[in-house]
Biopython code that builds the backbone (N, CA, C, O; Angstrom):
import numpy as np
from Bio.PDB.StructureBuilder import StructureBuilder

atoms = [
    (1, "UNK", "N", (0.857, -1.172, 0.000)),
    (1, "UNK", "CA", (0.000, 0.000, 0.000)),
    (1, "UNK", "C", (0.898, 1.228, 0.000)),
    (1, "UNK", "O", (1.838, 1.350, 0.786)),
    (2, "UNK", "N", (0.554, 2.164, -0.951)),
    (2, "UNK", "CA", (1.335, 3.454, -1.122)),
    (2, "UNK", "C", (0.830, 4.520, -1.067)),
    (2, "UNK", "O", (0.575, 5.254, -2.022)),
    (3, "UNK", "N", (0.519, 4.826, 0.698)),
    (3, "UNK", "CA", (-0.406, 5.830, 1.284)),
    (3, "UNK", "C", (0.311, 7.451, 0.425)),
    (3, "UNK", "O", (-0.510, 8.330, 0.161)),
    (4, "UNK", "N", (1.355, 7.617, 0.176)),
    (4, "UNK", "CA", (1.836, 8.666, -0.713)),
    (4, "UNK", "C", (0.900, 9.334, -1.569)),
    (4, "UNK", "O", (0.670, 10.536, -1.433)),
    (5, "UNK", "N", (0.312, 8.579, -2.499)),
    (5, "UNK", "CA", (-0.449, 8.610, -3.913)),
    (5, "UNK", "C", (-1.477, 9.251, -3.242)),
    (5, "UNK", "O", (-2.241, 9.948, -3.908)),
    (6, "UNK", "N", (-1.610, 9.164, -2.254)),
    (6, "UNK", "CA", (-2.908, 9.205, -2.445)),
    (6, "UNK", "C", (-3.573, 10.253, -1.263)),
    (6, "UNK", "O", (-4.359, 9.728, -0.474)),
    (7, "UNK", "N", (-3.389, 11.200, -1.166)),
    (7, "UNK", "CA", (-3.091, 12.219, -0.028)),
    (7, "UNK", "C", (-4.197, 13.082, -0.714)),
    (7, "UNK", "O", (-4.062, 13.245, -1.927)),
    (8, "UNK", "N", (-5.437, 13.744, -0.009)),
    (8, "UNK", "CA", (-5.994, 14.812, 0.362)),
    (8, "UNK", "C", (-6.605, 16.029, 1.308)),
    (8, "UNK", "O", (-7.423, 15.532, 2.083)),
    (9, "UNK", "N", (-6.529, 16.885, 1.423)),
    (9, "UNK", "CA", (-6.924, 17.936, 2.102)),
    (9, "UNK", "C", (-8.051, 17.593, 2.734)),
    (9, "UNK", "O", (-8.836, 17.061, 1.950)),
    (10, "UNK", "N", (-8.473, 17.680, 3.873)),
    (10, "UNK", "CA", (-9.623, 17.792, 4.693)),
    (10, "UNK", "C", (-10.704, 18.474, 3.868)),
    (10, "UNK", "O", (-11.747, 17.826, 3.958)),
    (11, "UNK", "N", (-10.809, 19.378, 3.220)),
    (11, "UNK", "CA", (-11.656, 20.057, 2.574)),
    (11, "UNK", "C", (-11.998, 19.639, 1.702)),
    (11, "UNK", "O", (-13.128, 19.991, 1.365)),
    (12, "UNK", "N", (-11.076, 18.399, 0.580)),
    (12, "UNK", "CA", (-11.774, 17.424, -0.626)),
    (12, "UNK", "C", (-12.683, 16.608, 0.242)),
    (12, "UNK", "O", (-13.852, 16.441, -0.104)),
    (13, "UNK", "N", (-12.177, 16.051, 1.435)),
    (13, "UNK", "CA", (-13.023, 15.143, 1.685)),
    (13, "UNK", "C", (-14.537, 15.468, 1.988)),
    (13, "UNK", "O", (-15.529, 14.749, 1.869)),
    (14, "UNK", "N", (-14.377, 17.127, 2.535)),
    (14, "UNK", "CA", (-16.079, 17.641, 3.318)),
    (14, "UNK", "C", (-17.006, 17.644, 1.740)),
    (14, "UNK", "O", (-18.233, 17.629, 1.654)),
    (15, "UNK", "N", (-16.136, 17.664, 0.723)),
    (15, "UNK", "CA", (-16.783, 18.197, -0.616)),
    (15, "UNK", "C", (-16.972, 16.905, -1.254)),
    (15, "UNK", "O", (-18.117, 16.773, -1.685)),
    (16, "UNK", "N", (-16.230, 15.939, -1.443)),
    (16, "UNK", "CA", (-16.526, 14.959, -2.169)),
    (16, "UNK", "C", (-16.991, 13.569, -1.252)),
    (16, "UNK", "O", (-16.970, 12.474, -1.813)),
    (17, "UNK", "N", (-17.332, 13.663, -0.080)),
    (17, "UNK", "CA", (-17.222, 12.629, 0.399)),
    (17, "UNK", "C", (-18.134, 11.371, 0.062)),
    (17, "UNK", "O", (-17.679, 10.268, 0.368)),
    (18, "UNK", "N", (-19.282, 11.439, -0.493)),
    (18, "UNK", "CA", (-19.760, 10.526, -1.513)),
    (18, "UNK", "C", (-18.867, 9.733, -2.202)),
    (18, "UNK", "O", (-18.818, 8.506, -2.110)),
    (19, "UNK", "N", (-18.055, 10.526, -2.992)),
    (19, "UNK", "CA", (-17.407, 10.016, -4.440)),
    (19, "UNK", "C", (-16.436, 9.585, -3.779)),
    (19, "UNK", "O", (-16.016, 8.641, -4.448)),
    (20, "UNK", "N", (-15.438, 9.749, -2.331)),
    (20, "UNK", "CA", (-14.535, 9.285, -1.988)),
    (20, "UNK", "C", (-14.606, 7.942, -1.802)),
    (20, "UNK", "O", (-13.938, 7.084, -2.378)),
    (21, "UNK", "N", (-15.604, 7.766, -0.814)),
    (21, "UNK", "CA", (-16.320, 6.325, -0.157)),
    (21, "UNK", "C", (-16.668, 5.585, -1.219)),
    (21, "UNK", "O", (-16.403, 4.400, -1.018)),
    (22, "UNK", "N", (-17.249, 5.834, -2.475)),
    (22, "UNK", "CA", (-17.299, 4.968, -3.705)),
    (22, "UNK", "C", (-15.573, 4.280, -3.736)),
    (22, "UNK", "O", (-15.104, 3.201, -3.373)),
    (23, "UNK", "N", (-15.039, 5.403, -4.302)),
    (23, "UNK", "CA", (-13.431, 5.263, -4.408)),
    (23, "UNK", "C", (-13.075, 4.059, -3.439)),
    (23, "UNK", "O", (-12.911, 2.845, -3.562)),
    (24, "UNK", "N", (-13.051, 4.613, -2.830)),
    (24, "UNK", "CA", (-12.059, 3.645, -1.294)),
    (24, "UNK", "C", (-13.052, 2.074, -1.490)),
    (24, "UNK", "O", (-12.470, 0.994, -1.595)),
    (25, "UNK", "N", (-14.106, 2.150, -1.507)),
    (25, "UNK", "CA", (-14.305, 0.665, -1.372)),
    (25, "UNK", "C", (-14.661, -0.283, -2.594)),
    (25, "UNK", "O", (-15.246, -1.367, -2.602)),
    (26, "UNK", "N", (-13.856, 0.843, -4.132)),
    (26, "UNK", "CA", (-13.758, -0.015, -5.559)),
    (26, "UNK", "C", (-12.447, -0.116, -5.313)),
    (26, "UNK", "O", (-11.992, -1.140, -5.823)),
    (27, "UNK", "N", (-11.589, 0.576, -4.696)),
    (27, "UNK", "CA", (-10.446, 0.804, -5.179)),
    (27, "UNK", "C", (-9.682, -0.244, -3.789)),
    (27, "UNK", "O", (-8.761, -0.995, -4.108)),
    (28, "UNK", "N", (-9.925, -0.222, -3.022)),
    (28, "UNK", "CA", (-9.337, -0.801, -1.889)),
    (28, "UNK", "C", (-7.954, -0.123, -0.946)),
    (28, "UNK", "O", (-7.374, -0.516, 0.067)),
    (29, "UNK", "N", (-7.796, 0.970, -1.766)),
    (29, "UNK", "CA", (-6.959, 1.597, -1.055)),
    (29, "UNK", "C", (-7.667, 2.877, 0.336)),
    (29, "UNK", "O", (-8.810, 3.124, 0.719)),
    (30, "UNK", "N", (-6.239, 3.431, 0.741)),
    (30, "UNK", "CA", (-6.925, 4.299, 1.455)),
    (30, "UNK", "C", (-6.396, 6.025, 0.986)),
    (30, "UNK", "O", (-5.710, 6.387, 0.029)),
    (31, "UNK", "N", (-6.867, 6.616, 1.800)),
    (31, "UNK", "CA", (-6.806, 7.713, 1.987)),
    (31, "UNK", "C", (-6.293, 7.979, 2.671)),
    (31, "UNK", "O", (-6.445, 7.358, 3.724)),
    (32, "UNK", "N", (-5.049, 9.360, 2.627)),
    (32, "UNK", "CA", (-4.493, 9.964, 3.968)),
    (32, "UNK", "C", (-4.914, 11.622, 3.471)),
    (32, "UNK", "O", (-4.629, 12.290, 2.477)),
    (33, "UNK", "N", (-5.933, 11.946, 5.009)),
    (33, "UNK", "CA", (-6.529, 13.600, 4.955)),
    (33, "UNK", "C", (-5.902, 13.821, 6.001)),
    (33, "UNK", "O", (-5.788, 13.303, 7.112)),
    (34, "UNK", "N", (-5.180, 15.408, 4.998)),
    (34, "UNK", "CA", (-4.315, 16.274, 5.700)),
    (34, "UNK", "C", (-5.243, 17.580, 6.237)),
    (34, "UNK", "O", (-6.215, 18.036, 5.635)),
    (35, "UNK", "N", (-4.667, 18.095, 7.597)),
    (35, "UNK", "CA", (-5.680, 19.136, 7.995)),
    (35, "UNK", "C", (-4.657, 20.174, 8.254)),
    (35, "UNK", "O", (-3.898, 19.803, 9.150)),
    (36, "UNK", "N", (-4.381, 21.301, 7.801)),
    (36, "UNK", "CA", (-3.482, 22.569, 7.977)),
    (36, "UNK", "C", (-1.943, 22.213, 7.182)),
    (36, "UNK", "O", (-0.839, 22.722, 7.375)),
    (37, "UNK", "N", (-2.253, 21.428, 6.487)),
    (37, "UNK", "CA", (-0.688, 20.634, 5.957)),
    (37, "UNK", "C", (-0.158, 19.021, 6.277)),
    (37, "UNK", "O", (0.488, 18.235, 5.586)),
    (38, "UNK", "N", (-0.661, 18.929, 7.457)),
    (38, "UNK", "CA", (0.003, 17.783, 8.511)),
    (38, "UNK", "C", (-0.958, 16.744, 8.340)),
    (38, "UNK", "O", (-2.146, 16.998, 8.535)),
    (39, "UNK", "N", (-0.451, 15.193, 7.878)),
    (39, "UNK", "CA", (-1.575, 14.277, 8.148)),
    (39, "UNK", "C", (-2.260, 14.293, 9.414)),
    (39, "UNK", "O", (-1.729, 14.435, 10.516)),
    (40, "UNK", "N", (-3.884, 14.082, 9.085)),
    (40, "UNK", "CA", (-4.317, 14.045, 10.421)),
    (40, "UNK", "C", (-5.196, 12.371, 10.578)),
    (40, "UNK", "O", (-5.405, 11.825, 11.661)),
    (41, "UNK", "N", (-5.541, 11.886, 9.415)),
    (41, "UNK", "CA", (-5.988, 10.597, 9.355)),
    (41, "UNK", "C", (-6.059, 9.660, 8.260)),
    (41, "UNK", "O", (-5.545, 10.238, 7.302)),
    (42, "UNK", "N", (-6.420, 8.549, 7.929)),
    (42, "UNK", "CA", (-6.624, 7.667, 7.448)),
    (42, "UNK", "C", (-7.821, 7.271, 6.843)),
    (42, "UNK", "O", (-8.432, 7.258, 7.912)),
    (43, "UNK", "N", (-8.483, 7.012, 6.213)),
    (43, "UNK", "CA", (-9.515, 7.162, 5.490)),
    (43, "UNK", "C", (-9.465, 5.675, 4.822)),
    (43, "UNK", "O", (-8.650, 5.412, 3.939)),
    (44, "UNK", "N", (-10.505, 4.623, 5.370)),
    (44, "UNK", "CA", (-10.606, 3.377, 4.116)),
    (44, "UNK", "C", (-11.681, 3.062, 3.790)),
    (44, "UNK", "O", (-12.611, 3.860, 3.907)),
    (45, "UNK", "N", (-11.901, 1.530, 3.175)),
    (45, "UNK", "CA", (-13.318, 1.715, 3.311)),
    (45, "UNK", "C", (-13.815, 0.190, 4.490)),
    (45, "UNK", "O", (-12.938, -0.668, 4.590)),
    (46, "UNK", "N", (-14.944, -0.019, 5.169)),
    (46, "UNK", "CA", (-14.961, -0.853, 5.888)),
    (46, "UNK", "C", (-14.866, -2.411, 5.821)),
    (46, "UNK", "O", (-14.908, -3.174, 6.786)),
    (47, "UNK", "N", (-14.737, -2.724, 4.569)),
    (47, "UNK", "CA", (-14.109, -4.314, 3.602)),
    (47, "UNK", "C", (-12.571, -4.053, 4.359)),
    (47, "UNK", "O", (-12.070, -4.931, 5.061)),
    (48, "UNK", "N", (-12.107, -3.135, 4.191)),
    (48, "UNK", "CA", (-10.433, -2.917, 3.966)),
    (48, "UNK", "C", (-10.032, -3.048, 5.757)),
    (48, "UNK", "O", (-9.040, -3.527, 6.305)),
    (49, "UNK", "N", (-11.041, -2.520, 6.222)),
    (49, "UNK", "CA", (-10.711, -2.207, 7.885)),
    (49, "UNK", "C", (-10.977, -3.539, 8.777)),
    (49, "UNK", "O", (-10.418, -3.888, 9.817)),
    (50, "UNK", "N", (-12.051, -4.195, 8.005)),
    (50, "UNK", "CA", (-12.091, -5.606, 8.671)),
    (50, "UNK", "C", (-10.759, -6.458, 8.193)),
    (50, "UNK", "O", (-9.947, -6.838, 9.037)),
    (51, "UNK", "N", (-10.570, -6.759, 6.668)),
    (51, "UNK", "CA", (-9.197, -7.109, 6.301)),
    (51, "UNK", "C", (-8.189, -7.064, 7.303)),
    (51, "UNK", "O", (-7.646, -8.067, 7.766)),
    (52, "UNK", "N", (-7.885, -5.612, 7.712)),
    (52, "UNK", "CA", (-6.613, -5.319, 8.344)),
    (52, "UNK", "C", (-6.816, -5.797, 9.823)),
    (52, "UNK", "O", (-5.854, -5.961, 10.574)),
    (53, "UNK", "N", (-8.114, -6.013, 10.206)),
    (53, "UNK", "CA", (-8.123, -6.140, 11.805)),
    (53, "UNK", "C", (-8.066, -7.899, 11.662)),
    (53, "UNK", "O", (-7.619, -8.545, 12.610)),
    (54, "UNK", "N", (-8.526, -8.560, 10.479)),
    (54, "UNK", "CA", (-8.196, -9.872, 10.670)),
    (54, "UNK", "C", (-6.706, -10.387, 10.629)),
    (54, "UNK", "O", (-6.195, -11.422, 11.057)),
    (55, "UNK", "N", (-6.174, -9.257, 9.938)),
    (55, "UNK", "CA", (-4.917, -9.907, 9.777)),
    (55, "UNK", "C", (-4.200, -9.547, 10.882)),
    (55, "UNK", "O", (-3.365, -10.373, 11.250)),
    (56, "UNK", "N", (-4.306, -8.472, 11.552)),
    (56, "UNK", "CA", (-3.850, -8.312, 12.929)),
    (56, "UNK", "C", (-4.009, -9.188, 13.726)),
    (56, "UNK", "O", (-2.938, -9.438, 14.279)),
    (57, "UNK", "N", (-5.122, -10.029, 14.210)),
    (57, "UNK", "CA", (-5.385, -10.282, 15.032)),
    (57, "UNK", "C", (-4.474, -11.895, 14.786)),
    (57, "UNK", "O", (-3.867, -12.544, 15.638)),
    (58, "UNK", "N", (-4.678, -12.218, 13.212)),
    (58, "UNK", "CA", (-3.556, -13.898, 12.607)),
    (58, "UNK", "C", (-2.159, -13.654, 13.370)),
    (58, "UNK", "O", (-1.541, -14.451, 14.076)),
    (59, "UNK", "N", (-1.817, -12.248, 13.009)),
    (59, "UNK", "CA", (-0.344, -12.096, 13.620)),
    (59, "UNK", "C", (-0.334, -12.457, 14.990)),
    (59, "UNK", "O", (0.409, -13.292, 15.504)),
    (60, "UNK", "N", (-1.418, -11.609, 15.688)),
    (60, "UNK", "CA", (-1.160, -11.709, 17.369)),
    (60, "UNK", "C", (-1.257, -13.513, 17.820)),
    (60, "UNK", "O", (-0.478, -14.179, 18.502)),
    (61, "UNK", "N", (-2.252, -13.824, 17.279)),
    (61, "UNK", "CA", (-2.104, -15.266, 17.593)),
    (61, "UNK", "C", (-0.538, -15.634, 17.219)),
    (61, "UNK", "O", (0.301, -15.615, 18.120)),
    (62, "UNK", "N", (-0.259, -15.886, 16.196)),
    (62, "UNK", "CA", (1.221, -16.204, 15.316)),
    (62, "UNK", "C", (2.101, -15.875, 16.528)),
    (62, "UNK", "O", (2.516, -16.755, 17.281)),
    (63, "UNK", "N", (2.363, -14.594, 16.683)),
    (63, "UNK", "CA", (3.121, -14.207, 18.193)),
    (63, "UNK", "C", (2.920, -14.765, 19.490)),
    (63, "UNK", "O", (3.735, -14.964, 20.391)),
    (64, "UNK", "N", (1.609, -15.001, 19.425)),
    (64, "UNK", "CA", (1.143, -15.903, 21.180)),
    (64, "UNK", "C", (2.201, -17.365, 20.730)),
    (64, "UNK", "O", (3.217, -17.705, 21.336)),
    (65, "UNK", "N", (1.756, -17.872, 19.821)),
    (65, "UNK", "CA", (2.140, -19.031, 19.650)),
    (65, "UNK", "C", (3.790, -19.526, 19.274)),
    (65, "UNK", "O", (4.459, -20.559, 19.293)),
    (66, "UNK", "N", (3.915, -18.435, 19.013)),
    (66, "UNK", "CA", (5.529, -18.277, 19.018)),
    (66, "UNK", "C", (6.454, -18.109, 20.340)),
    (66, "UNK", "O", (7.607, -18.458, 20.597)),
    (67, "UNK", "N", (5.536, -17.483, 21.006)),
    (67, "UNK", "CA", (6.144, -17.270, 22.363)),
    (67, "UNK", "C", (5.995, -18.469, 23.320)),
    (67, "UNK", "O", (6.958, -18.638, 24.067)),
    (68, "UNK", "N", (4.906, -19.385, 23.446)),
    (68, "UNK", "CA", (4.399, -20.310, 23.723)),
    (68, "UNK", "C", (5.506, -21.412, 23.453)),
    (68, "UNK", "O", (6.285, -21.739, 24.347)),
    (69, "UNK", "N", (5.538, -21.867, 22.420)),
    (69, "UNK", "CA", (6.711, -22.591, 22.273)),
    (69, "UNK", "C", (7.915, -22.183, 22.528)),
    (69, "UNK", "O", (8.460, -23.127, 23.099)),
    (70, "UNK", "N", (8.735, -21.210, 22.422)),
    (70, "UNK", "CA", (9.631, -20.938, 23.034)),
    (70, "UNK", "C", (9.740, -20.880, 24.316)),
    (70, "UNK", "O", (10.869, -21.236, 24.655)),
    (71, "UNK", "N", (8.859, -20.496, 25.473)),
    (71, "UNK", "CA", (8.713, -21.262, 26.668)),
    (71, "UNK", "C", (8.134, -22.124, 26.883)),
    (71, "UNK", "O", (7.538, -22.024, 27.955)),
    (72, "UNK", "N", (7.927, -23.331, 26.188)),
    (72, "UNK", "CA", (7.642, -24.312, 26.215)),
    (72, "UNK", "C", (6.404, -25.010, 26.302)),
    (72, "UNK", "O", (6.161, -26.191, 26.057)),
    (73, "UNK", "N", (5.735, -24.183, 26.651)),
    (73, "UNK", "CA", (4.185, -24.755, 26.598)),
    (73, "UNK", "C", (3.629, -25.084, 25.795)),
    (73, "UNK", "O", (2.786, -24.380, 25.240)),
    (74, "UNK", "N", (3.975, -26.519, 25.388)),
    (74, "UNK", "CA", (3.069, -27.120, 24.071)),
    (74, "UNK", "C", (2.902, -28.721, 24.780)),
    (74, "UNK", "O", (3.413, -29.159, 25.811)),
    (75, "UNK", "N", (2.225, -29.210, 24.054)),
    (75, "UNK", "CA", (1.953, -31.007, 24.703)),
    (75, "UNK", "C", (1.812, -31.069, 22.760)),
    (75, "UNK", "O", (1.515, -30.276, 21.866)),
    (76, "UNK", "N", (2.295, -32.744, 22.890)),
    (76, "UNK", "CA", (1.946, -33.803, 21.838)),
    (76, "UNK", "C", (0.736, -33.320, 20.669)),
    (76, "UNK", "O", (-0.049, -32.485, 21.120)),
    (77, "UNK", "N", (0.526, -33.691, 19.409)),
    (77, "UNK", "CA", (-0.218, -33.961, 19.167)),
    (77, "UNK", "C", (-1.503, -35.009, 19.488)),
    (77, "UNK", "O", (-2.693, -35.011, 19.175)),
    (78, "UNK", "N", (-0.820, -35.706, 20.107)),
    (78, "UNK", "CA", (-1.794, -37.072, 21.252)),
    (78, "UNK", "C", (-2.332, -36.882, 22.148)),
    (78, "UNK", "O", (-3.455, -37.283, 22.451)),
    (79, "UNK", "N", (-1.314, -35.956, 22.982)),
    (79, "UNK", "CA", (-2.110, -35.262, 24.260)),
    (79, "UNK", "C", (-3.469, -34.438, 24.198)),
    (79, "UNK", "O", (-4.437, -34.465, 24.958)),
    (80, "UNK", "N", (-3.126, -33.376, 22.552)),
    (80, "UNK", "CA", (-3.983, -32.717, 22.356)),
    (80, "UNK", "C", (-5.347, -33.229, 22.461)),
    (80, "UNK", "O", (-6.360, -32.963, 23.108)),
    (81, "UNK", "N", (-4.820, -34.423, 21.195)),
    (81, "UNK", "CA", (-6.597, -35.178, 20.786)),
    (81, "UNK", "C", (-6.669, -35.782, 22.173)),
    (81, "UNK", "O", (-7.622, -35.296, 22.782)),
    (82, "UNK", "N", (-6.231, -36.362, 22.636)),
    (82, "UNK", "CA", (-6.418, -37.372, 24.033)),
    (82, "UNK", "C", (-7.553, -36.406, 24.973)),
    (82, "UNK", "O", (-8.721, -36.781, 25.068)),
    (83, "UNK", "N", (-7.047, -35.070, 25.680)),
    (83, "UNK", "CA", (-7.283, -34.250, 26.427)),
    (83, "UNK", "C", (-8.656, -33.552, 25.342)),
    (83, "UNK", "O", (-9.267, -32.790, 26.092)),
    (84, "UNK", "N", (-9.235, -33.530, 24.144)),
    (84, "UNK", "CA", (-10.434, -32.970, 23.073)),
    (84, "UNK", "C", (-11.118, -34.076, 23.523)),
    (84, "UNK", "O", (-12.163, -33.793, 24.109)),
    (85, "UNK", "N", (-10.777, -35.613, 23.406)),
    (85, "UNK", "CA", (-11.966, -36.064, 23.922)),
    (85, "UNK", "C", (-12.494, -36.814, 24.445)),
    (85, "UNK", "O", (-13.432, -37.561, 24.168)),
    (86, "UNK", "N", (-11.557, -36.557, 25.733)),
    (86, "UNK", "CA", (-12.097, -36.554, 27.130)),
    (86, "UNK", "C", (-13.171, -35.279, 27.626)),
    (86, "UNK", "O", (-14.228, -35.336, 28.256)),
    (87, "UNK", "N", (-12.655, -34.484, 27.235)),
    (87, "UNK", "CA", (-13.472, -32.909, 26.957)),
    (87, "UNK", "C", (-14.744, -33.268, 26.488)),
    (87, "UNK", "O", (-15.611, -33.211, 27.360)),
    (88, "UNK", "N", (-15.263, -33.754, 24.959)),
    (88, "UNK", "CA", (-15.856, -34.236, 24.413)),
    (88, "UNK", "C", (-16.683, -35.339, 25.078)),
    (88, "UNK", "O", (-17.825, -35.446, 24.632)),
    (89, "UNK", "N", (-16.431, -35.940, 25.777)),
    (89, "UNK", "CA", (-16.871, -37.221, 26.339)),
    (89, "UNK", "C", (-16.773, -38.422, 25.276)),
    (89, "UNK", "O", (-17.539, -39.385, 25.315)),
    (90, "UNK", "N", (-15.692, -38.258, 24.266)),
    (90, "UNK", "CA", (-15.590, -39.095, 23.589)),
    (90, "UNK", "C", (-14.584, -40.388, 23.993)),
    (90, "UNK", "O", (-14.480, -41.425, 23.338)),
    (91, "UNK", "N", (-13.978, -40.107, 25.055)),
    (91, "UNK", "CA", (-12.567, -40.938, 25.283)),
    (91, "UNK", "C", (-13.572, -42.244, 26.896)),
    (91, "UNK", "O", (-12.929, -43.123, 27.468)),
]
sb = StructureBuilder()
sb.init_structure("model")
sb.init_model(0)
sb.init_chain("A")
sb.init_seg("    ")
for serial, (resi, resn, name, xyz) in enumerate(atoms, 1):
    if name == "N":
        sb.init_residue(resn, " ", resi, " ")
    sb.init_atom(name, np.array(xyz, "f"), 0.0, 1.0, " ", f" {name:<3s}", serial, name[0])
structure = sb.get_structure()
């Protein structure tokens, strides 16, 4: 993503904001609105914002589980199923 390109003024957005929100959720990119010069936010569309919060959340697991094994807390694949179903009342 090449938030660069794609930079507008607070004031396109009060004016076009219809046509933006079309934009952002054909286009999949986002928007960065600047207010006095200075970015002040981010602009996407809500396809794009769930996207990014799922993939956040793959990482954080990815990281739990990374850390997890490195201190050691893992059991067997056997243990796993063993301990599912007994759980289960299958065992």
């Amino acid at each position: 993503m090449n938030l660069s390109k794609n930079i507008k003024p607070i004031s396109y957005l009060k004016a076009n904001a219809a046509q933006v929100a079309l934009e952002l959720k054909a286009s999949g990119q986002a928007m960065v609105i600047t207010q006095n010069g200075e970015a002040t936010m981010v602009v996407q569309s809500v396809t794009e914002y769930e996207r990014l919060q799922d993939s956040l959340a793959l990482l954080k697991i990815l990281a739990q589980s990374q850390q997890a094994v490195s201190l050691g807390k893992t059991v067997s694949s056997a243990d796993a199923f063993s301990q599912l179903r007994v759980q289960r009342g299958l065992a």
